[in-house]
LODRENMI-777927 format. One record per residue: x negated, y negated, z of N, C-alpha, C, CB in turn. Coordinates in steps of 0.2 Angstrom, whole numbers, padded with zeros to 4 digits. Atoms other than C-alpha are relative to their C-alpha. Glycine has a CB too. Example, Ala and Ser with C-alpha at 12.3 -4.5 7.8 and 13.67 -1.06 7.14 Angstrom:
! LODRENMI-777927
PT  n_px  n_py  n_pz ca_px ca_py ca_pz  c_px  c_py  c_pz cb_px cb_py cb_pz
PT -0004  0006  0000 -0062  0022  0039 -0004 -0006  0000  0005  0000  0006
PT  0004  0006 -0001 -0068  0005  0036  0004 -0005  0003 -0002 -0002 -0007
! end
This chain:
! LODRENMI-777927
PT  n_px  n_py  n_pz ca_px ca_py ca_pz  c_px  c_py  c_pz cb_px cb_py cb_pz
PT -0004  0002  0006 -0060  0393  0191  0006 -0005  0002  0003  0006 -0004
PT -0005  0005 -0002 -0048  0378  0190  0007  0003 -0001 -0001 -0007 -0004
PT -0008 -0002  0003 -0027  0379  0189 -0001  0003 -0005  0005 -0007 -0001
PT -0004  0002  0007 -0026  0373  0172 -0003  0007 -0002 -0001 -0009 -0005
PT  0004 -0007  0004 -0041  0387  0167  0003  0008  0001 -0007  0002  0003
PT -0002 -0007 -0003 -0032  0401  0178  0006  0001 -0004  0002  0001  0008
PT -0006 -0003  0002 -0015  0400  0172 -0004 -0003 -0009  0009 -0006  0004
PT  0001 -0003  0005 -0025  0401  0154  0000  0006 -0003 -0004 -0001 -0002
PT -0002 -0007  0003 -0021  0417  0144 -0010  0000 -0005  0010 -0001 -0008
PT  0007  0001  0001 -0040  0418  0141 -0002  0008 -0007 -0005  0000  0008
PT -0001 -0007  0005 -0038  0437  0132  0003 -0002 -0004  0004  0005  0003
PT -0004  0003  0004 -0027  0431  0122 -0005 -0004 -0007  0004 -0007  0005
PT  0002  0004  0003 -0039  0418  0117 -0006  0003 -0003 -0002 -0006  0002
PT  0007 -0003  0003 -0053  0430  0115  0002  0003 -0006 -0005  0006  0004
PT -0001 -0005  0006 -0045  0440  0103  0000 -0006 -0006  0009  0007  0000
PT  0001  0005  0006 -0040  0426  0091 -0007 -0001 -0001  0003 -0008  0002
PT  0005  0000  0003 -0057  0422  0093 -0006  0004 -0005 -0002 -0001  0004
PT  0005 -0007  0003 -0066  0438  0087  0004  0002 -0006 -0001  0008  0005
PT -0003 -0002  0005 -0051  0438  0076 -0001 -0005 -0007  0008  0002  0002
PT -0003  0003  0004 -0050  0422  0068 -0008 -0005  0000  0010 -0002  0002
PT  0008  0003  0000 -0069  0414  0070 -0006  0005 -0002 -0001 -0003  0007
PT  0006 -0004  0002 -0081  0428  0070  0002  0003 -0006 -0004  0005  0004
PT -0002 -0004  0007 -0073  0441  0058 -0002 -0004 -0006  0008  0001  0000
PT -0001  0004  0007 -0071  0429  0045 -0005 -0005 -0002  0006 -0005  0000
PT  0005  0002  0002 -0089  0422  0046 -0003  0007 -0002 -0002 -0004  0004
PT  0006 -0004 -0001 -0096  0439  0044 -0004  0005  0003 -0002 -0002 -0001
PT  0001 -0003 -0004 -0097  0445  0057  0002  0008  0001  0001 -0003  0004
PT -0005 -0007 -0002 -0094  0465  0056 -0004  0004  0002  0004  0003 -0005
PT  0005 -0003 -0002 -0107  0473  0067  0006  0003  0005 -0007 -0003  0003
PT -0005 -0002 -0004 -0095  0484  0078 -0003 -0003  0006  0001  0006  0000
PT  0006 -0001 -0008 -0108  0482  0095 -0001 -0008 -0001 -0010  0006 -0001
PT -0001  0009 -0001 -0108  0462  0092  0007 -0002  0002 -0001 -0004 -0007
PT -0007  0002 -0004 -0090  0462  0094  0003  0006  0005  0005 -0001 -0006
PT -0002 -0005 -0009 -0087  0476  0107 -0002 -0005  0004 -0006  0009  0003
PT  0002  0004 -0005 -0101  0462  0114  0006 -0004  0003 -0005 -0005 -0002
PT -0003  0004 -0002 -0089  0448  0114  0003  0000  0002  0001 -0003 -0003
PT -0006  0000 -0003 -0075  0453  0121 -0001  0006  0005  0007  0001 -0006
PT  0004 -0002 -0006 -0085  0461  0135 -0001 -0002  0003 -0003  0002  0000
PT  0000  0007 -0004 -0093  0446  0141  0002 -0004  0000 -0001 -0004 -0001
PT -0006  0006  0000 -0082  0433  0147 -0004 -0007 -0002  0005 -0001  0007
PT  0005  0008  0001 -0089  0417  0139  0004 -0007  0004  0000 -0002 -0012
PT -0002  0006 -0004 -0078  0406  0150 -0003  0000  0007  0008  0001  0001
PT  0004  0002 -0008 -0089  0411  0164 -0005 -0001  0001  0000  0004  0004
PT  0008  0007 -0001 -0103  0400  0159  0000 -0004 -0003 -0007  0001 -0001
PT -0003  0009  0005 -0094  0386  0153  0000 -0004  0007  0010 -0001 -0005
PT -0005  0004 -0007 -0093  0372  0165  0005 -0001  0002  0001 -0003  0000
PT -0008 -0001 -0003 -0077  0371  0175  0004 -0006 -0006  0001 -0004  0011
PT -0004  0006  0002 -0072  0354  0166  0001  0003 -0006 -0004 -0009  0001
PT -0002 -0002  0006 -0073  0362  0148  0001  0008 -0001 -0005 -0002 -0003
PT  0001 -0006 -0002 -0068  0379  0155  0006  0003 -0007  0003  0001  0009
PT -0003 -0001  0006 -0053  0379  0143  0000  0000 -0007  0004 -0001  0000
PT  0000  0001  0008 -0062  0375  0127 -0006  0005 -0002 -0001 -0009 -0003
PT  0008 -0008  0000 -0075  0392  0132  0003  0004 -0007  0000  0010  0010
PT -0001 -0007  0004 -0067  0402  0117  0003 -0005 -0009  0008  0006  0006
PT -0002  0001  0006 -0064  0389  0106 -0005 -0003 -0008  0006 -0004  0001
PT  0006  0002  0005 -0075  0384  0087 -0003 -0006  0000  0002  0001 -0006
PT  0005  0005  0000 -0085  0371  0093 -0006  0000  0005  0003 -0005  0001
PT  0005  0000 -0003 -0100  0365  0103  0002 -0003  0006 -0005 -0003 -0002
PT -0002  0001 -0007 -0096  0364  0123 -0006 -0003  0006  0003  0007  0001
PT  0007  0006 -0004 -0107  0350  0133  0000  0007  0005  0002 -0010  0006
PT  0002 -0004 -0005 -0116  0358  0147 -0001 -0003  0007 -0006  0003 -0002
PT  0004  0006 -0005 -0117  0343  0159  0007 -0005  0000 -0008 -0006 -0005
PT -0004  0005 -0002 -0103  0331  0166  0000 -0007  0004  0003  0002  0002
PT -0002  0002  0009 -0105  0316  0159 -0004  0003 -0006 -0001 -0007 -0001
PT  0004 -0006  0006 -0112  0325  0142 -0007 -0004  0001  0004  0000 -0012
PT  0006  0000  0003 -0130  0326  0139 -0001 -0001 -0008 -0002  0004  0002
PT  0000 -0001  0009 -0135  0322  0120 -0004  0009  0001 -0009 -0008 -0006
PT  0006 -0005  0001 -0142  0341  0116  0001  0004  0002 -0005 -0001  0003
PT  0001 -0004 -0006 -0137  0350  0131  0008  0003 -0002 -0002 -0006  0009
PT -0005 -0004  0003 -0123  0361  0123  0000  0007 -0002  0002 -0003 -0004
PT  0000 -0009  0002 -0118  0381  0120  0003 -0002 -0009  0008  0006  0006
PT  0000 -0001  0007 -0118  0382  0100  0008  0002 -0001 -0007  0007 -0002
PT -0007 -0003  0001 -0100  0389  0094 -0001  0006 -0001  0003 -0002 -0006
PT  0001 -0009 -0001 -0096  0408  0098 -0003  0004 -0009  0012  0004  0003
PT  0002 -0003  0007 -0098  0411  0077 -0007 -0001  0000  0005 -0002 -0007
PT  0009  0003  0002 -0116  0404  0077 -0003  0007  0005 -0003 -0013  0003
PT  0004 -0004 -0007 -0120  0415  0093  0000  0007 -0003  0005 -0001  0009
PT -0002 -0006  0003 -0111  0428  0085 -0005  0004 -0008  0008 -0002 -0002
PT  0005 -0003  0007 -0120  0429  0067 -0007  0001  0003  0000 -0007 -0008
PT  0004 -0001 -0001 -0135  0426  0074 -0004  0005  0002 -0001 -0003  0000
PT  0003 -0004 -0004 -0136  0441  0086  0003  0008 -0006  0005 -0001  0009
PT  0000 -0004  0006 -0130  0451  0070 -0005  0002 -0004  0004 -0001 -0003
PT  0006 -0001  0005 -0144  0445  0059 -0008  0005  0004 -0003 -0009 -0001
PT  0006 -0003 -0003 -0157  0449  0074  0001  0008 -0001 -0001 -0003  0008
PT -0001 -0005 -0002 -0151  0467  0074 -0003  0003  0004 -0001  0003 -0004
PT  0003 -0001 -0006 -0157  0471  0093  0001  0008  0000  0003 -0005  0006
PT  0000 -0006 -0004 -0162  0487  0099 -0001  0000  0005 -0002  0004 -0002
PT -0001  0001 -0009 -0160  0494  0117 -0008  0001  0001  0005  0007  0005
PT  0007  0001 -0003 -0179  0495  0119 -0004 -0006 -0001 -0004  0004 -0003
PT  0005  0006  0000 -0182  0478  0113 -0002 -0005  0004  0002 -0004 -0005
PT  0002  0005 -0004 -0191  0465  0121  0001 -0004 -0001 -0004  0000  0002
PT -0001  0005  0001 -0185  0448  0120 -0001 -0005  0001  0003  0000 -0001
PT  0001  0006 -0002 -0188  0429  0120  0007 -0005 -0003 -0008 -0002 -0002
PT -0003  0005 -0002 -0177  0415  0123 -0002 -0007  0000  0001  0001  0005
PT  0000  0007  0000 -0180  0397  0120  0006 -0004  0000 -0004 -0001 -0005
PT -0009  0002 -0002 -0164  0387  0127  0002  0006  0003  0006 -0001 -0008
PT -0005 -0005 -0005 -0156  0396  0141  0008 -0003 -0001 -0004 -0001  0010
PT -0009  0002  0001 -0141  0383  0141  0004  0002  0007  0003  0005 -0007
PT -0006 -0005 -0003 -0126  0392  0149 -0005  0005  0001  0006  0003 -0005
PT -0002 -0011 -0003 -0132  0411  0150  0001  0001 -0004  0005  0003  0006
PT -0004 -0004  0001 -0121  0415  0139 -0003  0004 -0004  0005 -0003 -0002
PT  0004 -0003  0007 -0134  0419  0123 -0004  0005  0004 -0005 -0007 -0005
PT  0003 -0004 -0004 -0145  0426  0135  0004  0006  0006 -0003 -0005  0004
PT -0002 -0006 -0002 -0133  0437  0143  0003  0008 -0007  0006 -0002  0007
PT -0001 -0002  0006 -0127  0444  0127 -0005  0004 -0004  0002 -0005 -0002
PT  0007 -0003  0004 -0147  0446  0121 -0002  0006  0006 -0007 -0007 -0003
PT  0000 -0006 -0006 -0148  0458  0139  0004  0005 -0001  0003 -0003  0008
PT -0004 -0006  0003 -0135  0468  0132 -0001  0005 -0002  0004  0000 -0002
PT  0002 -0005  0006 -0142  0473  0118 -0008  0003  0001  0000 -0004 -0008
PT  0009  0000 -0001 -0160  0474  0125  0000  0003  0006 -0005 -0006  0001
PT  0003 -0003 -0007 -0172  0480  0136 -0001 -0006  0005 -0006  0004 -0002
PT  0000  0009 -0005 -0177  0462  0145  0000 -0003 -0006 -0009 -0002  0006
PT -0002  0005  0004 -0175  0447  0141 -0004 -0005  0004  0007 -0001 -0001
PT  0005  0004 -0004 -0189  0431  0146  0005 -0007 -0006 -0011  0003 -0002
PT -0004  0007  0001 -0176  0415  0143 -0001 -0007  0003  0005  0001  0002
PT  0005  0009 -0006 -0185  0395  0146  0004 -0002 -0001 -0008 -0005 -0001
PT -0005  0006  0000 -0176  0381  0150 -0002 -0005  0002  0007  0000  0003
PT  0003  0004 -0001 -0182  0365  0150  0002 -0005  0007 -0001 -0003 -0006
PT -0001  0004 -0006 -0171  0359  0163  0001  0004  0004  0005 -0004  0000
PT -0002 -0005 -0006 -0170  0365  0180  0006  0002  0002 -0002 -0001  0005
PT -0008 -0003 -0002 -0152  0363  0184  0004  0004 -0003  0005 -0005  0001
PT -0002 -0002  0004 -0149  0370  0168  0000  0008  0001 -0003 -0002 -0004
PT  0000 -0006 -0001 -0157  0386  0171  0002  0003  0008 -0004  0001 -0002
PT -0002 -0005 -0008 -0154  0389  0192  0008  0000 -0002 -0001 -0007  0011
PT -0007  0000  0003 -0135  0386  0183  0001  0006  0000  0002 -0003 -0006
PT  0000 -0006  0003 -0137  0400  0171 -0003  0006  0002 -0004 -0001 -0006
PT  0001 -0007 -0004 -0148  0412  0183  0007  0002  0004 -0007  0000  0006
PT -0008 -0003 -0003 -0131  0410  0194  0005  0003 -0002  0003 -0004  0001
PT -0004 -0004  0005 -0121  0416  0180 -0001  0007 -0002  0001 -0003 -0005
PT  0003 -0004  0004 -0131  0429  0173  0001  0006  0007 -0008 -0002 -0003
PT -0003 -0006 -0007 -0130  0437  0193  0007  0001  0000 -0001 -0002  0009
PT -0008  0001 -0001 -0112  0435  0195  0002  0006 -0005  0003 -0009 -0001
PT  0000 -0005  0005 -0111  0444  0179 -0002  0007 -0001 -0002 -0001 -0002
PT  0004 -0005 -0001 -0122  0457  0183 -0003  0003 -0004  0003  0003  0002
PT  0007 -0002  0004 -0136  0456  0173 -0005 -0002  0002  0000 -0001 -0005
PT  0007  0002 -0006 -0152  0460  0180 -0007  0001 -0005 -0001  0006  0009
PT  0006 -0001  0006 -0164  0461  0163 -0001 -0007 -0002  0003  0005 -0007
PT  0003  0007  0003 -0164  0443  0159 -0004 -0005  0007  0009 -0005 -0004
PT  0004  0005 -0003 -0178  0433  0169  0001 -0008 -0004 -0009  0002  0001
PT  0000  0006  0003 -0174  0413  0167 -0005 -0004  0003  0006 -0002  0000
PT  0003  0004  0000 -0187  0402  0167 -0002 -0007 -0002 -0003  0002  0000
PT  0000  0008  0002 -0190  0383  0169 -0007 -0002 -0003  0000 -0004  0007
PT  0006  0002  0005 -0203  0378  0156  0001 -0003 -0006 -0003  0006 -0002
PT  0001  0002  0009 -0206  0368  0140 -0002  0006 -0005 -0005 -0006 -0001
PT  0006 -0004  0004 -0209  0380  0129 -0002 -0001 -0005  0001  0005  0000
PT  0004  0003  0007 -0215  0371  0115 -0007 -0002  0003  0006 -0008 -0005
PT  0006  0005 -0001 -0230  0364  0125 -0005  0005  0002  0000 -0006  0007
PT  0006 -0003  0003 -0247  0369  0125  0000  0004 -0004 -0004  0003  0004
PT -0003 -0004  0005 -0244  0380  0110  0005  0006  0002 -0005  0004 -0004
PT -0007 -0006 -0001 -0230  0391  0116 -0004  0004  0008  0001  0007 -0009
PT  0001 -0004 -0005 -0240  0396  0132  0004  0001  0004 -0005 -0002  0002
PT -0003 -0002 -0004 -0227  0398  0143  0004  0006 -0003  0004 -0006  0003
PT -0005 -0006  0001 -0219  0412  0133 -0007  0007 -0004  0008 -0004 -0009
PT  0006 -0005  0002 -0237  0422  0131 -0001  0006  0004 -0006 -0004  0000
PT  0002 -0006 -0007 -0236  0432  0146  0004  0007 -0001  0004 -0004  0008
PT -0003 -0006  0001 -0224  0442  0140  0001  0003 -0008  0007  0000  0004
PT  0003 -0001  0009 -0229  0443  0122 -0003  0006 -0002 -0005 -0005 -0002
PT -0004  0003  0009 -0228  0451  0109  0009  0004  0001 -0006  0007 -0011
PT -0005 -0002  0001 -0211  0452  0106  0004  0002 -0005  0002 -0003  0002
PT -0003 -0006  0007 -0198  0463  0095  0006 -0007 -0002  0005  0012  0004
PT -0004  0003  0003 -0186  0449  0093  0001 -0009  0005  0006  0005 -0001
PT  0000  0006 -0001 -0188  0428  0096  0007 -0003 -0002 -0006 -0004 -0004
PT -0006  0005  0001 -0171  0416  0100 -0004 -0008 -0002  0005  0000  0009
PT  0001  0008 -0002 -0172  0397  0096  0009 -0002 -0001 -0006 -0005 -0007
PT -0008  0001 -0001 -0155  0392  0104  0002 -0008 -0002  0003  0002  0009
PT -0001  0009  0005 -0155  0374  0094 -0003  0000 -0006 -0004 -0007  0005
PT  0004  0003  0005 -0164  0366  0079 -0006 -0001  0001  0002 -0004 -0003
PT  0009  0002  0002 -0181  0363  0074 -0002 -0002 -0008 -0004  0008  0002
PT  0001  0006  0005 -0188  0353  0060 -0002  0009 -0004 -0008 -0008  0002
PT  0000 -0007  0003 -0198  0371  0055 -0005  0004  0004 -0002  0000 -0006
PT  0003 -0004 -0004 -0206  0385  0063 -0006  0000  0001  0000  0005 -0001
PT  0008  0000  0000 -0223  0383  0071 -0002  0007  0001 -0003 -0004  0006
PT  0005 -0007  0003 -0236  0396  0067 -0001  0003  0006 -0009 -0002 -0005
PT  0002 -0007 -0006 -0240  0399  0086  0005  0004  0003 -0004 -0002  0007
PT -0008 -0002 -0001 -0221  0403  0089 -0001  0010 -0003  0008 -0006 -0007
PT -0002 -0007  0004 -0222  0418  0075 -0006  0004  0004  0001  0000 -0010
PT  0004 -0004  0000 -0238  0424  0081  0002  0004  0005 -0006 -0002  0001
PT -0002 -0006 -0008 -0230  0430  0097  0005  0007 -0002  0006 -0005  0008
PT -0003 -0005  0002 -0220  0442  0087 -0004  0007 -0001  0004 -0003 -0005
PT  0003 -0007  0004 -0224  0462  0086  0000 -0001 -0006  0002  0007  0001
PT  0001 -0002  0008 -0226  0469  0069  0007  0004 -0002 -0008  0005 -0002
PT -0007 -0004  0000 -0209  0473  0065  0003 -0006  0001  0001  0007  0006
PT -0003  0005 -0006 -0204  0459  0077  0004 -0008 -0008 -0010 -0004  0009
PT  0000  0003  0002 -0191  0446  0070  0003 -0007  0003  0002  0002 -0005
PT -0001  0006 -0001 -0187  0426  0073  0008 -0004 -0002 -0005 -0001 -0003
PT -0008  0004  0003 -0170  0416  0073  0000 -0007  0002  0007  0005  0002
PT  0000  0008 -0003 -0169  0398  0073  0002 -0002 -0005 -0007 -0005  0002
PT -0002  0004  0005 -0161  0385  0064 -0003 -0007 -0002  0006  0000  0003
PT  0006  0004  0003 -0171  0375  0052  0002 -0004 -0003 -0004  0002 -0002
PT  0000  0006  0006 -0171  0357  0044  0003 -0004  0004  0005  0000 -0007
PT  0000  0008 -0002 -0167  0340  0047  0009 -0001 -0005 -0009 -0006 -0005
PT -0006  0002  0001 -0146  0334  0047 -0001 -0006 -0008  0003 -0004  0008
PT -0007 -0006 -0001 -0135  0336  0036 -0001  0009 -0003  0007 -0003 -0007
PT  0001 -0008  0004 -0145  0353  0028 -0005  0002  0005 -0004 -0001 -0008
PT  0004 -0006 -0003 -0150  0365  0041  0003  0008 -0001  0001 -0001  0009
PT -0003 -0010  0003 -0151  0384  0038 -0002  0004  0006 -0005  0006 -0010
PT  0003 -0004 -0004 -0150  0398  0049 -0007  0005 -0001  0005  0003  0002
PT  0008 -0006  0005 -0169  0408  0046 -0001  0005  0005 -0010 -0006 -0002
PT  0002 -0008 -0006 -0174  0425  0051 -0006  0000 -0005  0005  0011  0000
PT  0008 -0003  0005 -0194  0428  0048 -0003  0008  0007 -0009 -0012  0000
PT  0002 -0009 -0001 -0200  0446  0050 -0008  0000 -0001  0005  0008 -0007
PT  0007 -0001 -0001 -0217  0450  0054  0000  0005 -0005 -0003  0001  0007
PT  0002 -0006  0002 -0223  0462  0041 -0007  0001 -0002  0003  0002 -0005
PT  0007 -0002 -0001 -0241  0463  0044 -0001 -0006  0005 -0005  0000 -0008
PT  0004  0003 -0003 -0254  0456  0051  0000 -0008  0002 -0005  0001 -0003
PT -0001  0008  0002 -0254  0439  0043  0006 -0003 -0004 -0005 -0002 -0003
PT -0003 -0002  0006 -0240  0443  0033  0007 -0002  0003 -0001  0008 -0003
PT -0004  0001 -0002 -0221  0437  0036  0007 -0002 -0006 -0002 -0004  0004
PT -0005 -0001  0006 -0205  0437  0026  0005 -0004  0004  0002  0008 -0003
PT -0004  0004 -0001 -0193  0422  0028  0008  0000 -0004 -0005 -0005  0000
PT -0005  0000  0001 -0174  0423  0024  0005 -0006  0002  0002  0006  0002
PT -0004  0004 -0001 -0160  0409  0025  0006  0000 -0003 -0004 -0004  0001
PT -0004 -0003  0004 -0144  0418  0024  0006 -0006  0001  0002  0009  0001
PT -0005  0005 -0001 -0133  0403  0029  0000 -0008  0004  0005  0005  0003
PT  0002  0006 -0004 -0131  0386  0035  0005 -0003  0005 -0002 -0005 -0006
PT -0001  0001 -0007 -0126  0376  0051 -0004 -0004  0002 -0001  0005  0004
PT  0002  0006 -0001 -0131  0360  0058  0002  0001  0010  0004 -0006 -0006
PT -0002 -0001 -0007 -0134  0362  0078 -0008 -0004  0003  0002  0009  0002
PT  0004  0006 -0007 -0142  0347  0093 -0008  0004 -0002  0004  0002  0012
PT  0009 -0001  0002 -0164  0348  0091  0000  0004  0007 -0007 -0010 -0001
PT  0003 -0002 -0006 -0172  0358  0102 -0007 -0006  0001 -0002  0007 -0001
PT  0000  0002 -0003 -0182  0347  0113 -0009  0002  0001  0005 -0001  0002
PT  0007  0000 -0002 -0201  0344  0112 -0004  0006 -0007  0000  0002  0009
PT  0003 -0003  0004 -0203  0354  0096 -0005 -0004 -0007  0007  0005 -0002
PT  0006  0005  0008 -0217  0348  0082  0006  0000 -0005 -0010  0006 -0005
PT -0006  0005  0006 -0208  0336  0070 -0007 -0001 -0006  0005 -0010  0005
PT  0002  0000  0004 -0218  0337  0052  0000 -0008 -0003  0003  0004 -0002
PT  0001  0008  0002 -0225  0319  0048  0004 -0003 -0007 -0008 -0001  0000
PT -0001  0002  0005 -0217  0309  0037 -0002 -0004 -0003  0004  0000  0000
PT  0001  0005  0003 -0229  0297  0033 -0002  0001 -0009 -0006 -0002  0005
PT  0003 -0001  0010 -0234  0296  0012 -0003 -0005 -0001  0007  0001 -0007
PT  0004  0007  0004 -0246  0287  0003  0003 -0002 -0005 -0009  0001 -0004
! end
């Protein structure tokens, strides 16, 4: 950790945060915020943006920035691990590893956790962190996982609850199939300036129930089917 980050009052800044960012989005799952201020989210920030880990915006992941390659804001990380409602037996996926940070947070609440990342330095980063931390339920792995229909996230399929840690135009059909029956989905959906955060719940077979309790505009995930726009 650098000077300037050490002599930061970083407690300090977590509480404001959980006091004065999540809270006031909604956030009032007690066990989401026990999370936050359990996890130190400055220690999977990059050194160079070490002091801005706690504060309401999007933090590059790369020096010099990558378009894309960013941790979401703690309230986006926060609502969405409230919408999922995780239980400790669940089995989870990950699309965007990133940091670690979302992926060590979804190990908390779970049972494992199968987290891709399309880059490699991205994720040998984020397994670094995730040890250091001492969490030994999340496996990170380098893989596109939008290609061949989601085949790289089939191995450990079906799953009780699907991350998409970026945007996407809209949910493909072989994404949800990987979900159990019960099992629900969280990604953020549409095309800038109108994206909403969506939870779709498997409730049958073929059967799915889609919700989009709020909106948020966050970097594309990368190599996800984009919906043609040609017209006659």
């Amino acid at each position: 950790m650098s000077t300037a980050a050490s002599a930061f009052n970083f407690e300090q800044a977590r509480f404001n945060m959980i006091e004065q960012q999540i809270r006031p989005w909604e956030v009032l799952d007690a066990r989401v915020l026990a999370l936050l201020a359990e996890v130190k989210r400055e220690q999977f920030v990059p050194a160079a943006f070490q002091s801005l880990a706690l504060a309401d915006m999007e933090i590059p992941l790369s020096h010099p920035v990558v378009e894309g390659e960013c941790m979401l804001p703690p309230k986006v990380e926060a609502r969405a691990l409230q919408d999922l409602a995780l239980q400790p037996g669940d089995n989870v996926l990950e699309i965007g590893t990133g940091s670690g940070y979302m992926a060590a947070l979804l190990g908390k609440l779970s049972a494992r956790v199968l987290s891709l990342e399309i880059n490699p330095e991205l994720a040998r980063q984020a397994q670094a962190r995730l040890a250091a931390a001492g969490i030994d339920n999340v496996e990170v792995r380098v893989a596109d996982a939008a290609a061949s229909r989601f085949a790289a996230c089939v191995s450990a399929a079906p799953y009780d609850a699907i991350v998409v840690s970026g945007s996407i135009a809209e949910v493909p059909s072989d994404l949800l199939e990987l979900l159990r029956q019960g099992g629900r989905l969280f990604a953020i959906v549409g095309n800038e300036p109108i994206m909403r955060a969506t939870i779709v719940r498997r409730t049958g077979d073929v059967a799915f129930h889609t919700e989009q309790p709020w909106d948020i505009v966050a970097p594309r995930m990368r190599h996800f089917p984009e919906p043609s726009r040609f017209q006659f």
